[in-house]
PDB file with one MODEL, atoms N, CA, C and O in Angstrom:
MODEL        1
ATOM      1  N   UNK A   1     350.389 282.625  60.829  1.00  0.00           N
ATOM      2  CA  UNK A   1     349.763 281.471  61.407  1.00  0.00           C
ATOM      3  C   UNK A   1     348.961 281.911  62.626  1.00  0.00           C
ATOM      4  O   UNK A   1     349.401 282.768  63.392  1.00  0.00           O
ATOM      5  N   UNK A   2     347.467 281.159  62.847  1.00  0.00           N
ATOM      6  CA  UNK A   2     346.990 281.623  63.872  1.00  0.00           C
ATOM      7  C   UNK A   2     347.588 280.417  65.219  1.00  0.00           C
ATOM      8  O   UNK A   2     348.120 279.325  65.014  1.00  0.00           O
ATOM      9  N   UNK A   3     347.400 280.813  66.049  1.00  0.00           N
ATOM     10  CA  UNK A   3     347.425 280.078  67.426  1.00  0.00           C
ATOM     11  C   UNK A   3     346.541 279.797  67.978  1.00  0.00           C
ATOM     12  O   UNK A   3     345.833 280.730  68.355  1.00  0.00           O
ATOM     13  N   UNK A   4     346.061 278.212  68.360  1.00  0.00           N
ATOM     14  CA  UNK A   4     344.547 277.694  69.234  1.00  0.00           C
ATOM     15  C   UNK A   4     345.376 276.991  69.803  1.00  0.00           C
ATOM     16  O   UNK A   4     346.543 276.747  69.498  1.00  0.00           O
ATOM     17  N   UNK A   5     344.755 276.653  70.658  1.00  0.00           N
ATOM     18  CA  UNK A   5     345.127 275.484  71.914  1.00  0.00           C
ATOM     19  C   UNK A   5     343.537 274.335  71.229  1.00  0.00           C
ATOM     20  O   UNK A   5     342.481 274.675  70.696  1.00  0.00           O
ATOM     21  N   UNK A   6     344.077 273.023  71.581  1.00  0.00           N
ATOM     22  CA  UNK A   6     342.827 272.332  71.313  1.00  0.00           C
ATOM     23  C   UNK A   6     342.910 271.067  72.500  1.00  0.00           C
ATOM     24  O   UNK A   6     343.847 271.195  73.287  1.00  0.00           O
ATOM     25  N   UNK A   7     342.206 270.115  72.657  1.00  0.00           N
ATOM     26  CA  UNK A   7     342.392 269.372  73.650  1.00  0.00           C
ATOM     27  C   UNK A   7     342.216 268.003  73.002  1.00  0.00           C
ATOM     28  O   UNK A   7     341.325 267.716  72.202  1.00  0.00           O
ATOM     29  N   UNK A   8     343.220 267.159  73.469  1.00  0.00           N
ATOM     30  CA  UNK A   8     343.517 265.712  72.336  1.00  0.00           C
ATOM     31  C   UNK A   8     343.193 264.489  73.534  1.00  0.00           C
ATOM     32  O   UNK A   8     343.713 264.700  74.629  1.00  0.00           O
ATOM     33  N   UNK A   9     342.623 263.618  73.432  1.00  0.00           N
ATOM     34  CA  UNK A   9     342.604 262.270  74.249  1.00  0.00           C
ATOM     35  C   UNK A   9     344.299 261.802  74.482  1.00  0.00           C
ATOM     36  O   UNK A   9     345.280 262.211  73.860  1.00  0.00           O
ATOM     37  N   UNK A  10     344.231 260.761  75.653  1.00  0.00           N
ATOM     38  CA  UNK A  10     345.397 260.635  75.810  1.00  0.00           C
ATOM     39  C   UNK A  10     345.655 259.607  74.801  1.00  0.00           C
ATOM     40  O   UNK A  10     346.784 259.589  74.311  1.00  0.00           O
ATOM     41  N   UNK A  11     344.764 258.722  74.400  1.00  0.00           N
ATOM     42  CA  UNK A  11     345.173 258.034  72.875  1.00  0.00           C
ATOM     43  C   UNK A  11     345.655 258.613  72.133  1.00  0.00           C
ATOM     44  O   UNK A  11     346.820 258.409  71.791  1.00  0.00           O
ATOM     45  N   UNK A  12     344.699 259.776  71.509  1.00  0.00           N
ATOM     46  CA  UNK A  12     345.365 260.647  70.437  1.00  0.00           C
ATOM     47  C   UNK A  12     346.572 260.957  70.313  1.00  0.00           C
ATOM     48  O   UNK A  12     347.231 260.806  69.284  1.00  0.00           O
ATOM     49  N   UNK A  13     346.998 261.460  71.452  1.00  0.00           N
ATOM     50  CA  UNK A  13     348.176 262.288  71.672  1.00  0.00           C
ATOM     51  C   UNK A  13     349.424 260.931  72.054  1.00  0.00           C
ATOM     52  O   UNK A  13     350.593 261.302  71.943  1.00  0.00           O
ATOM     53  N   UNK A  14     349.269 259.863  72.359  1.00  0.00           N
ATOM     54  CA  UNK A  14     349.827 258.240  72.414  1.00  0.00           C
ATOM     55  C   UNK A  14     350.337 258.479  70.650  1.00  0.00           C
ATOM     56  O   UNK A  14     351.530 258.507  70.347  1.00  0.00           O
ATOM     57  N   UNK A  15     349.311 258.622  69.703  1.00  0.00           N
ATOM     58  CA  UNK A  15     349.179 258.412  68.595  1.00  0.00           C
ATOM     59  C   UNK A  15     349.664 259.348  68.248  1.00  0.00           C
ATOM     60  O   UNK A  15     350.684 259.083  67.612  1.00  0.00           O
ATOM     61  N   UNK A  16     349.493 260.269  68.318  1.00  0.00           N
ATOM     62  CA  UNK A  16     350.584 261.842  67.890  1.00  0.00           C
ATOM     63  C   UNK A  16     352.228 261.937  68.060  1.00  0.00           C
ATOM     64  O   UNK A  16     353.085 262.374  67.292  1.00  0.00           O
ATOM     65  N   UNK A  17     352.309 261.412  69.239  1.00  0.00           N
ATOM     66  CA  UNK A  17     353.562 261.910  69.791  1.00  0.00           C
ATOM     67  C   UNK A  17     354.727 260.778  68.945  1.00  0.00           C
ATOM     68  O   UNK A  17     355.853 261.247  68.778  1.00  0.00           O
ATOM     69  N   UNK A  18     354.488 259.411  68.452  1.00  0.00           N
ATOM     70  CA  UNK A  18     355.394 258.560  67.674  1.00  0.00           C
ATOM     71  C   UNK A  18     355.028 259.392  66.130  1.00  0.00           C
ATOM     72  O   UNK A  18     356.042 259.438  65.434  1.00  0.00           O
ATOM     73  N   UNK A  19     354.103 259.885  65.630  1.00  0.00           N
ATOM     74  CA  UNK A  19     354.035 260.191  64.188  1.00  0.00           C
ATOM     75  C   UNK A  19     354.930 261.184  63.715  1.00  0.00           C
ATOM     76  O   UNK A  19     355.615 261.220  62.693  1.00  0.00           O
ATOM     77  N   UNK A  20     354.759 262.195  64.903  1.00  0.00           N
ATOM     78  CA  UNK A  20     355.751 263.375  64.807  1.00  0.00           C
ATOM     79  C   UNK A  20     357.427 263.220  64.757  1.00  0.00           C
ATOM     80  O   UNK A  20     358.360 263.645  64.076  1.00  0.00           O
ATOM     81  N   UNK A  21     357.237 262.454  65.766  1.00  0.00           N
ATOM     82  CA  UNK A  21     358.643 261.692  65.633  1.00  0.00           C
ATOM     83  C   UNK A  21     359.172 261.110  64.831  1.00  0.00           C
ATOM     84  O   UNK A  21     360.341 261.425  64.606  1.00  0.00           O
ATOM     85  N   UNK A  22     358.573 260.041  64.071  1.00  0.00           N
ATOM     86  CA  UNK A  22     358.671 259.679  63.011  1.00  0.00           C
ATOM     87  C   UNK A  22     358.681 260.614  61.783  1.00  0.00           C
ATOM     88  O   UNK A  22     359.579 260.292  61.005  1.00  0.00           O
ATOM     89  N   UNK A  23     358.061 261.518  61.435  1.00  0.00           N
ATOM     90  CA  UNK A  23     358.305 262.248  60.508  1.00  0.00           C
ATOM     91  C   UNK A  23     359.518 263.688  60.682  1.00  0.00           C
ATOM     92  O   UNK A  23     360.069 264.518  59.960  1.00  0.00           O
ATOM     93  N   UNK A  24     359.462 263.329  62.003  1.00  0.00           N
ATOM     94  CA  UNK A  24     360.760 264.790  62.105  1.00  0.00           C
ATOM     95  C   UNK A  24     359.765 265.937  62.463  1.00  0.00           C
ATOM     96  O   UNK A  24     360.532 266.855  62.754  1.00  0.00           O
ATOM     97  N   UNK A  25     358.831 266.283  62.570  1.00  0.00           N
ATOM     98  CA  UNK A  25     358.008 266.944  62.779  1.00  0.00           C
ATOM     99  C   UNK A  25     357.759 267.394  64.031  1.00  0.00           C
ATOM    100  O   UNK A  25     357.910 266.676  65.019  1.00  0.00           O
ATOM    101  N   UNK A  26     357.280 268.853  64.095  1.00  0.00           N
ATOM    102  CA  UNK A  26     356.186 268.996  65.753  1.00  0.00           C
ATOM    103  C   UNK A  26     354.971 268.870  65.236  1.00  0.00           C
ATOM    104  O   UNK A  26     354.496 269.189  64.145  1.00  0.00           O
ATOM    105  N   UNK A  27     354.289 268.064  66.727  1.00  0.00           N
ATOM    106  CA  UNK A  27     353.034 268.216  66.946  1.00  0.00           C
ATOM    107  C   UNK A  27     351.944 268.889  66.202  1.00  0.00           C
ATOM    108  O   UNK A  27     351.003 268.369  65.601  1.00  0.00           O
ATOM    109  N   UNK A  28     352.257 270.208  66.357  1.00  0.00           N
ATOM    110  CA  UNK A  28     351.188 270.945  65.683  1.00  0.00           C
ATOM    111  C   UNK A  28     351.542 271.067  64.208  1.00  0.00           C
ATOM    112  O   UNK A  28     350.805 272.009  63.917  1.00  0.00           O
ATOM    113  N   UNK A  29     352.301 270.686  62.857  1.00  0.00           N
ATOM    114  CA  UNK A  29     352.360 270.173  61.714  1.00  0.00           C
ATOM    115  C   UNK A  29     351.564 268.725  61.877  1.00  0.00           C
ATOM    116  O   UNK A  29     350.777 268.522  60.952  1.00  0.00           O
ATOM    117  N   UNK A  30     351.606 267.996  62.579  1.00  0.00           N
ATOM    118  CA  UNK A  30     350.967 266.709  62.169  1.00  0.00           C
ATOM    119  C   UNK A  30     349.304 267.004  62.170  1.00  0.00           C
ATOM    120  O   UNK A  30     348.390 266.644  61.429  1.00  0.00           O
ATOM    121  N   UNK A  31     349.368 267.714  63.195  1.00  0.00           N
ATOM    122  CA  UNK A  31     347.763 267.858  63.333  1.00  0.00           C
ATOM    123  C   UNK A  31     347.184 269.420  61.992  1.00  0.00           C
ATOM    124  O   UNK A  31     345.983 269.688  61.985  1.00  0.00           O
ATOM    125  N   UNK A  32     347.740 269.897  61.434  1.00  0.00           N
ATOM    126  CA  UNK A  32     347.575 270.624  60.523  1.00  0.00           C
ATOM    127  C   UNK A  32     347.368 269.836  59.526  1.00  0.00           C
ATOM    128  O   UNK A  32     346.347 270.119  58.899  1.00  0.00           O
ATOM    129  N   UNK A  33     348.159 268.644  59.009  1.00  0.00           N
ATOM    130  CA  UNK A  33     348.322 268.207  58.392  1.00  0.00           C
ATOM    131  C   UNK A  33     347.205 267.494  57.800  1.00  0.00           C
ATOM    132  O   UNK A  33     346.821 267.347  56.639  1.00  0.00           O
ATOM    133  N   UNK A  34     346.685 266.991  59.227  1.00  0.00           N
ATOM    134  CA  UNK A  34     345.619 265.814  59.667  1.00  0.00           C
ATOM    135  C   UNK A  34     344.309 266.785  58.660  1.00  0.00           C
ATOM    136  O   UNK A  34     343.581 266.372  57.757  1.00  0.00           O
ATOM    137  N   UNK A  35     344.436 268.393  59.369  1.00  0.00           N
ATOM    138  CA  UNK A  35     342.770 269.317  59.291  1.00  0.00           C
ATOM    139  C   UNK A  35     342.737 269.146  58.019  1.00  0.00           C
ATOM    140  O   UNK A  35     341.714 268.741  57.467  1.00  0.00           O
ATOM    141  N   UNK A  36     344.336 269.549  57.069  1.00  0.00           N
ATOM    142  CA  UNK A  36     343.786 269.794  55.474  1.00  0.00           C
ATOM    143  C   UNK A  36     343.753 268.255  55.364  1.00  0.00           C
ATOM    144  O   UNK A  36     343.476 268.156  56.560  1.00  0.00           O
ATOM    145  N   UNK A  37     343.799 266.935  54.949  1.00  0.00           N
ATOM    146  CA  UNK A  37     343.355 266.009  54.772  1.00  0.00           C
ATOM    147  C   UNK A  37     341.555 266.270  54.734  1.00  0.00           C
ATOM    148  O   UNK A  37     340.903 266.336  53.692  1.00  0.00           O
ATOM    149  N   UNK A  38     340.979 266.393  56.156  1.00  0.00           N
ATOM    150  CA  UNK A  38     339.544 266.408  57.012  1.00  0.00           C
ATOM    151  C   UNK A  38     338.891 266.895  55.968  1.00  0.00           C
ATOM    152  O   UNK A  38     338.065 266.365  55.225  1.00  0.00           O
ATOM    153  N   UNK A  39     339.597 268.550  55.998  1.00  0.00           N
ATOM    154  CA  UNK A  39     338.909 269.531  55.537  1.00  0.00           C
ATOM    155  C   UNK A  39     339.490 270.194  54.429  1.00  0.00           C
ATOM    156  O   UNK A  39     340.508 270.842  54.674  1.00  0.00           O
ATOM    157  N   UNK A  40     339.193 270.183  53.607  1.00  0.00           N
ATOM    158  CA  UNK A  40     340.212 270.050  52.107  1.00  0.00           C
ATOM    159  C   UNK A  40     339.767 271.396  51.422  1.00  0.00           C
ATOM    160  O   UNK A  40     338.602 271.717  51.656  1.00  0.00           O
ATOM    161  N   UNK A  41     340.443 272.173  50.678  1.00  0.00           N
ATOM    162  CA  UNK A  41     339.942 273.293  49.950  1.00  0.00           C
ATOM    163  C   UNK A  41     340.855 274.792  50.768  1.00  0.00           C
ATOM    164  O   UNK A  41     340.658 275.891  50.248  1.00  0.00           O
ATOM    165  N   UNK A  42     341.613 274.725  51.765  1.00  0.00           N
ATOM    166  CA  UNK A  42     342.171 275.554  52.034  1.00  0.00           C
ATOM    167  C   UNK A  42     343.225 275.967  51.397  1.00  0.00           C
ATOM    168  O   UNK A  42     343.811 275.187  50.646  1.00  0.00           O
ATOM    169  N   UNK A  43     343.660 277.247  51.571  1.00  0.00           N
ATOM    170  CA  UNK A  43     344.908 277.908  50.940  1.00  0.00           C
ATOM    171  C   UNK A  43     346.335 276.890  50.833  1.00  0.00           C
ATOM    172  O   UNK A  43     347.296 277.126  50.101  1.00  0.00           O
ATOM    173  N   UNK A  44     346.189 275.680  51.783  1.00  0.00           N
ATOM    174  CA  UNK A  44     347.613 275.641  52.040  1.00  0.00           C
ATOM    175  C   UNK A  44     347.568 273.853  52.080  1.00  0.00           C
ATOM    176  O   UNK A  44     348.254 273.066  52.733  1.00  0.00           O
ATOM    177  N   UNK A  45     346.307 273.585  50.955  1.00  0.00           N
ATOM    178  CA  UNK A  45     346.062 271.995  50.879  1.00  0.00           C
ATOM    179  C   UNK A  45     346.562 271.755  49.756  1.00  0.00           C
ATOM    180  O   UNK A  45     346.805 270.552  49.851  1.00  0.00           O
ATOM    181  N   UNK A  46     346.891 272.075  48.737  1.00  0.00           N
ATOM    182  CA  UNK A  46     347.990 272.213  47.746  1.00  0.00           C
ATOM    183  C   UNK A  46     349.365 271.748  47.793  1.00  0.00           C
ATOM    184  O   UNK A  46     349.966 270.947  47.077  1.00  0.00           O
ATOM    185  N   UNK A  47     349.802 272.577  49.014  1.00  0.00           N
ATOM    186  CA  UNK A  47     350.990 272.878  49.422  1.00  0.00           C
ATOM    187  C   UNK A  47     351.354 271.966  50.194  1.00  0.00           C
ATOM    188  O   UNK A  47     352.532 271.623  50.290  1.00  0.00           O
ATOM    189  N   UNK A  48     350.098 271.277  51.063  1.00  0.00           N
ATOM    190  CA  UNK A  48     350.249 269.718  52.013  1.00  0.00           C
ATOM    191  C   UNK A  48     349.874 268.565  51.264  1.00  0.00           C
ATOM    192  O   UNK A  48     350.004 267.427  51.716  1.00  0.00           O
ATOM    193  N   UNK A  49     349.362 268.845  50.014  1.00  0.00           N
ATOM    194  CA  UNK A  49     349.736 267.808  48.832  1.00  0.00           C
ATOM    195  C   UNK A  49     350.567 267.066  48.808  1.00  0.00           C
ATOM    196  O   UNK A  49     350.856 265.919  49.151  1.00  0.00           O
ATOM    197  N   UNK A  50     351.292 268.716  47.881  1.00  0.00           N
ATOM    198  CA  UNK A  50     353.216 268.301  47.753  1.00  0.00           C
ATOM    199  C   UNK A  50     353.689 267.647  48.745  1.00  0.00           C
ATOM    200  O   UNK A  50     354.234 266.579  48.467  1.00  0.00           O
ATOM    201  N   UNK A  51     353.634 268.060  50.151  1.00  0.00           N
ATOM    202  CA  UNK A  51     354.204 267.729  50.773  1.00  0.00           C
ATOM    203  C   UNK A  51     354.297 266.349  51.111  1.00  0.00           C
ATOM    204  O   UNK A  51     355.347 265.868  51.538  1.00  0.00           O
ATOM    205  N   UNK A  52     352.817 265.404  50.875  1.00  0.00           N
ATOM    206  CA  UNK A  52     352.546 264.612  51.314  1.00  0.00           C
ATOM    207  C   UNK A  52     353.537 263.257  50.174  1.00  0.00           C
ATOM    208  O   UNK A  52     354.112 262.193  50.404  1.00  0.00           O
ATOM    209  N   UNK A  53     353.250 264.157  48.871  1.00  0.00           N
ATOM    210  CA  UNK A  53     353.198 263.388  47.840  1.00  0.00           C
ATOM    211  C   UNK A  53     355.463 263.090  48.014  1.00  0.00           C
ATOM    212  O   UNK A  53     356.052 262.086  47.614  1.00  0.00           O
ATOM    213  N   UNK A  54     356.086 264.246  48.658  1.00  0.00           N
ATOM    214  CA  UNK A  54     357.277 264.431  48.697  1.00  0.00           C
ATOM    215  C   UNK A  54     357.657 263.147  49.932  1.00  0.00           C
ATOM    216  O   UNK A  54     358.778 262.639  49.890  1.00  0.00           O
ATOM    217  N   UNK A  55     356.769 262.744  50.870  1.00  0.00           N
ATOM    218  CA  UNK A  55     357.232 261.415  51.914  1.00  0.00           C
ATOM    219  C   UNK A  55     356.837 260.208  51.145  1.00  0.00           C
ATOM    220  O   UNK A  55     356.871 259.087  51.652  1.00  0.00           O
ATOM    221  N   UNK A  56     356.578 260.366  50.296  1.00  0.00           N
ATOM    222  CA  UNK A  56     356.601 258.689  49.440  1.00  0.00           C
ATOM    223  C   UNK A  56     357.876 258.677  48.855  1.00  0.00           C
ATOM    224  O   UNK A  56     358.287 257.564  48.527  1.00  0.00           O
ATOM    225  N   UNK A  57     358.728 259.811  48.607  1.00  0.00           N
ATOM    226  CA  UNK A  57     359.774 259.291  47.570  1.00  0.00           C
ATOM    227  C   UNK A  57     360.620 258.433  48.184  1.00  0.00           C
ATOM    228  O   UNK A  57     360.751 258.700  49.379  1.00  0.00           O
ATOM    229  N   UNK A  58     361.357 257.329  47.738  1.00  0.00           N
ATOM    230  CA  UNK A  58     362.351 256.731  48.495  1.00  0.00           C
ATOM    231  C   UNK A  58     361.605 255.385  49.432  1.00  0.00           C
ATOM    232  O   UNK A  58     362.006 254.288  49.820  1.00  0.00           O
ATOM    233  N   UNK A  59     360.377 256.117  49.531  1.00  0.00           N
ATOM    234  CA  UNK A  59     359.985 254.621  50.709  1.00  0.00           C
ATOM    235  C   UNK A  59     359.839 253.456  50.286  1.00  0.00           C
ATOM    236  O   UNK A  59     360.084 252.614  51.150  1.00  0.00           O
ATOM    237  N   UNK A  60     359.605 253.144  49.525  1.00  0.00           N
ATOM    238  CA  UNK A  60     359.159 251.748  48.949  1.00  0.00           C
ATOM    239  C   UNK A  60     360.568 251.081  48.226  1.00  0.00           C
ATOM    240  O   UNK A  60     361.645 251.667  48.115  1.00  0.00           O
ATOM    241  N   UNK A  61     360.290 249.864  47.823  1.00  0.00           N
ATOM    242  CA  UNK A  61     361.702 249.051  47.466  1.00  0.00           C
ATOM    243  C   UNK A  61     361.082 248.145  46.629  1.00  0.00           C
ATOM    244  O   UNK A  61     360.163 247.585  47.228  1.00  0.00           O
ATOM    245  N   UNK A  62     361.266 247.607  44.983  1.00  0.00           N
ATOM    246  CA  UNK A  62     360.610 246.954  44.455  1.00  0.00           C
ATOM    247  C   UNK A  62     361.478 245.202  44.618  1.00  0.00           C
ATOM    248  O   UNK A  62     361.176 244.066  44.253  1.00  0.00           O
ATOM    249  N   UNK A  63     362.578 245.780  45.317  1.00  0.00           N
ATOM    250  CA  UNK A  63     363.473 244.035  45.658  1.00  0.00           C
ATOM    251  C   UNK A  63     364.274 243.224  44.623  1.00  0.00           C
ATOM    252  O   UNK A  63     364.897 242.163  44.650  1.00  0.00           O
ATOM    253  N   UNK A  64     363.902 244.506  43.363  1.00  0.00           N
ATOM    254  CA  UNK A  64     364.839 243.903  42.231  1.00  0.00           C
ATOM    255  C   UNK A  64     365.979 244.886  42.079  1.00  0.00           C
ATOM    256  O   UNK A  64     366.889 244.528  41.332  1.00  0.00           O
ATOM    257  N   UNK A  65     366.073 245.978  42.621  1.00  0.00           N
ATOM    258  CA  UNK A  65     367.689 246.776  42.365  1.00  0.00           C
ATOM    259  C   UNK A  65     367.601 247.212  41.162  1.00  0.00           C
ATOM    260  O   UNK A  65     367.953 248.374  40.959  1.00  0.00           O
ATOM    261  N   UNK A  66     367.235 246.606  40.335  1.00  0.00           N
ATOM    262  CA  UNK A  66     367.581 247.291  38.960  1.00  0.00           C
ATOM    263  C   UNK A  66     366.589 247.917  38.055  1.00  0.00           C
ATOM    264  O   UNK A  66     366.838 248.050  36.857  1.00  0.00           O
ATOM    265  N   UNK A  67     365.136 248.424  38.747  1.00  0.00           N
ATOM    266  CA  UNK A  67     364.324 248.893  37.875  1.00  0.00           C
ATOM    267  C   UNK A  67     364.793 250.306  37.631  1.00  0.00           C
ATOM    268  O   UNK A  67     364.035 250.884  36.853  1.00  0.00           O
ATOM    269  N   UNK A  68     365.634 250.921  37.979  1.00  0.00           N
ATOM    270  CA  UNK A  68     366.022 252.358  36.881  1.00  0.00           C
ATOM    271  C   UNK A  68     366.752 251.860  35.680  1.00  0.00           C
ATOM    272  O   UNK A  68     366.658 252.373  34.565  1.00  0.00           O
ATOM    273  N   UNK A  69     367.348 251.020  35.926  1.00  0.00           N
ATOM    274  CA  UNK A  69     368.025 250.542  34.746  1.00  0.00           C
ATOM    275  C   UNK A  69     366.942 249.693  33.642  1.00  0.00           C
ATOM    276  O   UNK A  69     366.884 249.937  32.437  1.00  0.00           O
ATOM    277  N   UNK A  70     366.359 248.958  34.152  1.00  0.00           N
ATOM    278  CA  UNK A  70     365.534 248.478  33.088  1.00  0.00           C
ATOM    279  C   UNK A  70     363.757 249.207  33.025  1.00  0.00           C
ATOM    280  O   UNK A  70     362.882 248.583  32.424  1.00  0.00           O
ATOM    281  N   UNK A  71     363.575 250.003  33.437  1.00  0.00           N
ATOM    282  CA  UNK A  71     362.254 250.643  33.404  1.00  0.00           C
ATOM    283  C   UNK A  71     361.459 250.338  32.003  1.00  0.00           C
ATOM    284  O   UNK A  71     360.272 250.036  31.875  1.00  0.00           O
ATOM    285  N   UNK A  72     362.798 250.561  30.644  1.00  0.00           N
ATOM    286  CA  UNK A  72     361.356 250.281  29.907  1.00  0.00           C
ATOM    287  C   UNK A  72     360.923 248.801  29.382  1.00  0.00           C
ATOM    288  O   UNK A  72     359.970 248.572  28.637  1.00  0.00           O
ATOM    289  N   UNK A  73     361.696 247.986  29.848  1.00  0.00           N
ATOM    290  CA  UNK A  73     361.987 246.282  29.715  1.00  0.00           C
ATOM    291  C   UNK A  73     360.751 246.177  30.704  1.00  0.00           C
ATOM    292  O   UNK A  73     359.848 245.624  30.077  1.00  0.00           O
ATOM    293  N   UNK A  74     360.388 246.446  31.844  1.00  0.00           N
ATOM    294  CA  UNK A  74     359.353 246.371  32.804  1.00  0.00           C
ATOM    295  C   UNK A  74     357.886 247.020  32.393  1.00  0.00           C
ATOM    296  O   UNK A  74     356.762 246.544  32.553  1.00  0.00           O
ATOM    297  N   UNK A  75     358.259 248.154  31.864  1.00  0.00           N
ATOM    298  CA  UNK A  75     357.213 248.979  31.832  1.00  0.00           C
ATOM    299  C   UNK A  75     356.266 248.414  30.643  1.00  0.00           C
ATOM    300  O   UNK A  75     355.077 248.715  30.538  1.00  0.00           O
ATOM    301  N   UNK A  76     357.219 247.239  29.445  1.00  0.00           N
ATOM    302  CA  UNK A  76     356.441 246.605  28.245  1.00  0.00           C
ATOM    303  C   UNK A  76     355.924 245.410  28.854  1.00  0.00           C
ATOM    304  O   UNK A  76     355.162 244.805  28.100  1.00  0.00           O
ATOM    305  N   UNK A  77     356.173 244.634  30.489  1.00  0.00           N
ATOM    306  CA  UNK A  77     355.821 243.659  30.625  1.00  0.00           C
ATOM    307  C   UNK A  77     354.026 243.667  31.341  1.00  0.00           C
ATOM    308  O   UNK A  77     353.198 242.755  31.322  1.00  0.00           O
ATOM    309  N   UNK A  78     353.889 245.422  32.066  1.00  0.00           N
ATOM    310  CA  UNK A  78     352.496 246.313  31.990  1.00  0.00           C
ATOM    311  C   UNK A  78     351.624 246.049  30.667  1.00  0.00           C
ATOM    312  O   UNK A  78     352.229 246.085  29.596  1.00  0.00           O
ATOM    313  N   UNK A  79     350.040 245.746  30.664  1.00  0.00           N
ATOM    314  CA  UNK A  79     349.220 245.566  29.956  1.00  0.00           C
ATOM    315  C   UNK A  79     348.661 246.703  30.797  1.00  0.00           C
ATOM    316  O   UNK A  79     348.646 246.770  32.026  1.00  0.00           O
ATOM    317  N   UNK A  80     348.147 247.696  29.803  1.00  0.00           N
ATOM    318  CA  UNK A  80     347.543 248.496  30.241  1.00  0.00           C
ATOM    319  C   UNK A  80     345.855 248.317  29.349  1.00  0.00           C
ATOM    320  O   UNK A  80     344.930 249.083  29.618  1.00  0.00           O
TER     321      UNK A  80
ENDMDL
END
């Protein structure tokens, strides 16, 4: 990994400092995170894909409890 120093508004960094927190994270992962989003095509935007695609699991709640159990009862009530 290389090392820069960069310089953030005090908004930004208002805005940084709960995200990190929130994700369990330091600082400088969120803002890595942020560049491959920006700037896409690097070695390691793949890899912040996954990663990204790995904080959705679990978050959401469909309020019925039982869609593992009935998935394909639901999935026929889909018109695709």
């Amino acid at each position: 990994m290389v090392r820069t120093q960069i310089s953030v508004t005090e908004d930004q960094m208002q805005r940084l400092r709960p995200e990190a927190r929130r994700r369990g994270i330091p600082i400088a992962a969120v803002v890595r995170d942020a560049v491959d989003r920006v700037v896409p095509g690097g070695a390691t935007s793949r890899q912040a894909a996954f990663e990204r695609a790995l904080l959705a699991v679990g978050r959401f709640d469909s309020g019925t409890g039982d869609v593992a159990a009935r998935h394909d009862e639901i999935a026929g009530e889909t018109e695709w």
